[in-house]
C-alpha positions in Angstrom: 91.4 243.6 -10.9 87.9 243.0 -10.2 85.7 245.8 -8.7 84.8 243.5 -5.3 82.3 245.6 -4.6 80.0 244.1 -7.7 80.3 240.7 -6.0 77.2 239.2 -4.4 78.2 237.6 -0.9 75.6 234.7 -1.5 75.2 232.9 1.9 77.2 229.3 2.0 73.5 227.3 2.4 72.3 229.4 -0.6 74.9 228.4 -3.2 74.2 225.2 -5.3 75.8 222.2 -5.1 77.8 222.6 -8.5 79.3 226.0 -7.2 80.4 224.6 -3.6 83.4 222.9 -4.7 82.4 220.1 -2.8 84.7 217.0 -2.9 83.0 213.7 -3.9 79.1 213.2 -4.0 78.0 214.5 -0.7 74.2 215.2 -1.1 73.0 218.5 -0.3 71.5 218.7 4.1 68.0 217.3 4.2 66.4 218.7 7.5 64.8 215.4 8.8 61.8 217.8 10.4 60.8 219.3 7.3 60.5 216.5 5.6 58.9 214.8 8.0 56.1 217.9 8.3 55.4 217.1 4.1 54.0 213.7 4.1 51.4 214.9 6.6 48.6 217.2 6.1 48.3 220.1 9.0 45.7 218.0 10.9 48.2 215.1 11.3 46.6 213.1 8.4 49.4 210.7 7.0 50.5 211.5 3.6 48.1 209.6 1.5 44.7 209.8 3.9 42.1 211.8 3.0 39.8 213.9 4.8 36.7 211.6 3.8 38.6 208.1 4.7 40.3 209.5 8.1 38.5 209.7 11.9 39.7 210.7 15.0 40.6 208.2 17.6 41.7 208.6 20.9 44.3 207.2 23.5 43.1 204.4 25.2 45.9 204.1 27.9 44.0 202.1 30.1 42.8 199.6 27.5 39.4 199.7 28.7 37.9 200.2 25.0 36.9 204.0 25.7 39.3 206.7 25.2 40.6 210.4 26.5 39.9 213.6 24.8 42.7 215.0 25.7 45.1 212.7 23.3 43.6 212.3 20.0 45.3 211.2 16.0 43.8 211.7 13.0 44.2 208.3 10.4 43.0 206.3 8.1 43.9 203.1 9.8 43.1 203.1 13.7 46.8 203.8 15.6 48.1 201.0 18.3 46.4 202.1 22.0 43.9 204.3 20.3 39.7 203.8 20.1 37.0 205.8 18.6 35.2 206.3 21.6 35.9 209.5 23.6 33.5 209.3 26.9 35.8 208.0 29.1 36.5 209.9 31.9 39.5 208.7 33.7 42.0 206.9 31.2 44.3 205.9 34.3 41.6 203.7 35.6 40.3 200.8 33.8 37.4 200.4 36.1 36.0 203.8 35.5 34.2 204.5 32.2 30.6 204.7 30.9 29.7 201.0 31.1 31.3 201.0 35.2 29.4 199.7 37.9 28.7 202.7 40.4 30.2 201.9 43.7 30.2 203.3 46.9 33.9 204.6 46.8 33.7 208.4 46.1 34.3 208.0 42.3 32.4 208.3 39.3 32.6 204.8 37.9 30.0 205.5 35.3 31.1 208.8 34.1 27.9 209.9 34.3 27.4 212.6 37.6 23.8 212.2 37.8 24.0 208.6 38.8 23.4 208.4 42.1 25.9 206.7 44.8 24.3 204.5 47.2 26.6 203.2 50.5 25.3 200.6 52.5 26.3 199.0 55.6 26.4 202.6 56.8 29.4 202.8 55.0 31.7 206.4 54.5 34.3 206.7 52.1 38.0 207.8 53.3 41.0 207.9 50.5 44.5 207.5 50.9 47.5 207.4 48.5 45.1 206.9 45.7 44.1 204.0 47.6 39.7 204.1 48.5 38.6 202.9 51.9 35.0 202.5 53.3 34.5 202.4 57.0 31.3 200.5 57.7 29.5 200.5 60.7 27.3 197.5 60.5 27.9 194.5 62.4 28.5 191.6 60.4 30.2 188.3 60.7 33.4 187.6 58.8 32.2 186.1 55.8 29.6 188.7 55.3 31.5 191.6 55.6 33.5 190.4 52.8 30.8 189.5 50.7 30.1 193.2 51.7 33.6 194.6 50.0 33.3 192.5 47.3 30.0 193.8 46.2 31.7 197.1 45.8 34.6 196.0 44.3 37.2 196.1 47.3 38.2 193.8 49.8 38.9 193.9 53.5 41.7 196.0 54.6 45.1 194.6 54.1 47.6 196.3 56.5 51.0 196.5 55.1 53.0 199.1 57.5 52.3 201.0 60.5 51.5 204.2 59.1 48.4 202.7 57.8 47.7 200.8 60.9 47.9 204.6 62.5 45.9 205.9 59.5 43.6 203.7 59.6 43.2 203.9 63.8 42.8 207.9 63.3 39.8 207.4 60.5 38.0 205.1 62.7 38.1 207.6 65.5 36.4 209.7 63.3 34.0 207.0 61.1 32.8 205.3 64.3 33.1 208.0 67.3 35.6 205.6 68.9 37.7 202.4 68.2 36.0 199.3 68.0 37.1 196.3 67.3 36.7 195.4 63.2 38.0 192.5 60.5 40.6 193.0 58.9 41.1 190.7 56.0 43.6 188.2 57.1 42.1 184.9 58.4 43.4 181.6 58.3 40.2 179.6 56.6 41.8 177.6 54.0 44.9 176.6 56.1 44.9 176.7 60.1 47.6 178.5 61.1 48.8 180.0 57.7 47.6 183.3 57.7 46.3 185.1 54.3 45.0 188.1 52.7 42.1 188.9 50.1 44.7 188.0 47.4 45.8 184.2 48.9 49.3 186.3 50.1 50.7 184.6 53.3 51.8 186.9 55.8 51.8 184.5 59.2 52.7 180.7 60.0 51.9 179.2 62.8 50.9 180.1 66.3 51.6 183.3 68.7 55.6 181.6 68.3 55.6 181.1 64.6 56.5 184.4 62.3 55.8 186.9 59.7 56.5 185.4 56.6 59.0 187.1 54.0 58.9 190.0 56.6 56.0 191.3 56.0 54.1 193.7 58.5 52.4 192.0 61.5 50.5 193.4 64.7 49.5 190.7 66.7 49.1 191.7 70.5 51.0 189.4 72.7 49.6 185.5 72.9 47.8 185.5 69.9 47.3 184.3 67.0 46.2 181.3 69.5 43.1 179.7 67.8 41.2 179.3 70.8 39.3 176.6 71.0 40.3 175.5 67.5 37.6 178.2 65.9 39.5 181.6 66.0 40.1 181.6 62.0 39.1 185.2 60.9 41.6 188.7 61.9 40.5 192.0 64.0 41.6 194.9 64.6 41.1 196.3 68.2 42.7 199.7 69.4 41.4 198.9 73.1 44.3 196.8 72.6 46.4 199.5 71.3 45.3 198.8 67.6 46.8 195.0 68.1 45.7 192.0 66.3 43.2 189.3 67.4 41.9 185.6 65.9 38.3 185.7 66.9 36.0 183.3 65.8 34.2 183.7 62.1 30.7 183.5 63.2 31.1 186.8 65.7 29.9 190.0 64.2 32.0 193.1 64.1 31.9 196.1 62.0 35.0 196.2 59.1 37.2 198.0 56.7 36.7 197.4 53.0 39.8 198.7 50.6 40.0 199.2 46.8 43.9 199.6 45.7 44.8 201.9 42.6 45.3 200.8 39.7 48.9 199.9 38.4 48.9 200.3 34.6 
């Protein structure tokens, strides 16, 4: 009998293939990993790439054509969703990079912190649920004011629920010293009596007895809208009221509430 304490206990993974007494033609266990980790080089180069003919891109989630440092791939061929630029700043918002427009809106649209940020209209910058605000305390007439929001890429204040309409009542306290009346952005220009937003979204039809349209948010005090004396086209906002809603004519000048939404990617 054999001495079995001359035998080598050889572990099962260690033992070829033509000592298994395997049944049929199974291939040995490839780990998927591993081989995966040999056709690339330990920067991440592809198998193939070489150091001279690779660069570094970076993600471009936002797709505004200037990339994030903090996702990068090394290649020979630029990836899908990455750039070669790096400066950008803040890759969740396609608005902000090195060739933005500074705004007044308490960001950094140029990436660049020594630009300065100029508000006018005596305009302050209040954020909410990523959302930017600017409460501005000159007086102009409808159309101005919007021309006003536009120039810094917002619009007037759409108000969808009434914990904004109580937001946005609190911030004014403070913005203003009080609660004056202000636009907001709905008006009825286009269409009388088919109420609107910034982005053409009807919200009202029809007089003081007509309704909110698909149920959306409304806050009109009681008897209005009533387009009095045919002229009242343009929305307010007027906590003497108790924060209700007014048609007042265009042409009168109050001072307003500019928004800028985030950005859905």
């Amino acid at each position: 009998m054999a001495d079995l304490r001359s035998i080598s206990l050889l572990p099962t993974a260690l033992i070829p293939l033509a000592m298994c007494g395997c049944a049929g033609d199974t291939p040995p266990f490839e780990d998927p990993v591993a081989a995966d980790a040999a056709t690339q080089s330990p920067d991440g180069r592809p198998a193939g790439c070489t150091v001279e003919n690779s660069k570094t891109y970076y993600s471009d989630f936002d797709k505004d054509g200037y990339g994030s440092p903090n996702l990068t791939a090394v290649d020979c061929n630029q990836p899908e969703g990455f750039v070669e630029d790096s400066q950008d700043c803040d890759d969740a918002d396609s608005r902000t990079n090195p060739e933005g427009t500074e705004l007044c809106d308490g960001i950094d649209n140029d990436c660049n912190a020594a630009t300065v940020e100029t508000c006018n209209n005596a305009c302050t910058v209040h954020l909410r649920d990523g959302d930017t605000y600017l409460f501005c305390g000159q007086a102009l007439t409808f159309p101005n004011a919007r021309t006003a929001c536009e120039a810094e890429g917002m619009h007037l204040i759409r108000i969808n629920d009434q914990a904004e309409q109580d937001w946005m009542s609190a911030q004014r306290n403070v913005a203003f010293s009080g609660l004056p009346r202000i636009w907001m952005g709905g008006n009825d220009i286009a269409a009388n009596n088919t109420w609107v937003w910034h982005d053409e979204a009807s919200f009202w039809q029809g007089l003081s007895n007509g309704g909110a349209v698909g149920g959306l948010y409304t806050r009109w005090r009681g008897g209005e809208p009533n387009n009095g004396d045919g002229i009242e086209d343009c929305g307010t906002v007027d906590d003497n009221l108790g924060g209700a809603w007014d048609d007042r004519p265009c042409n009168q000048v109050h001072r307003f509430v500019c928004e800028r939404d985030a950005e859905s990617l």
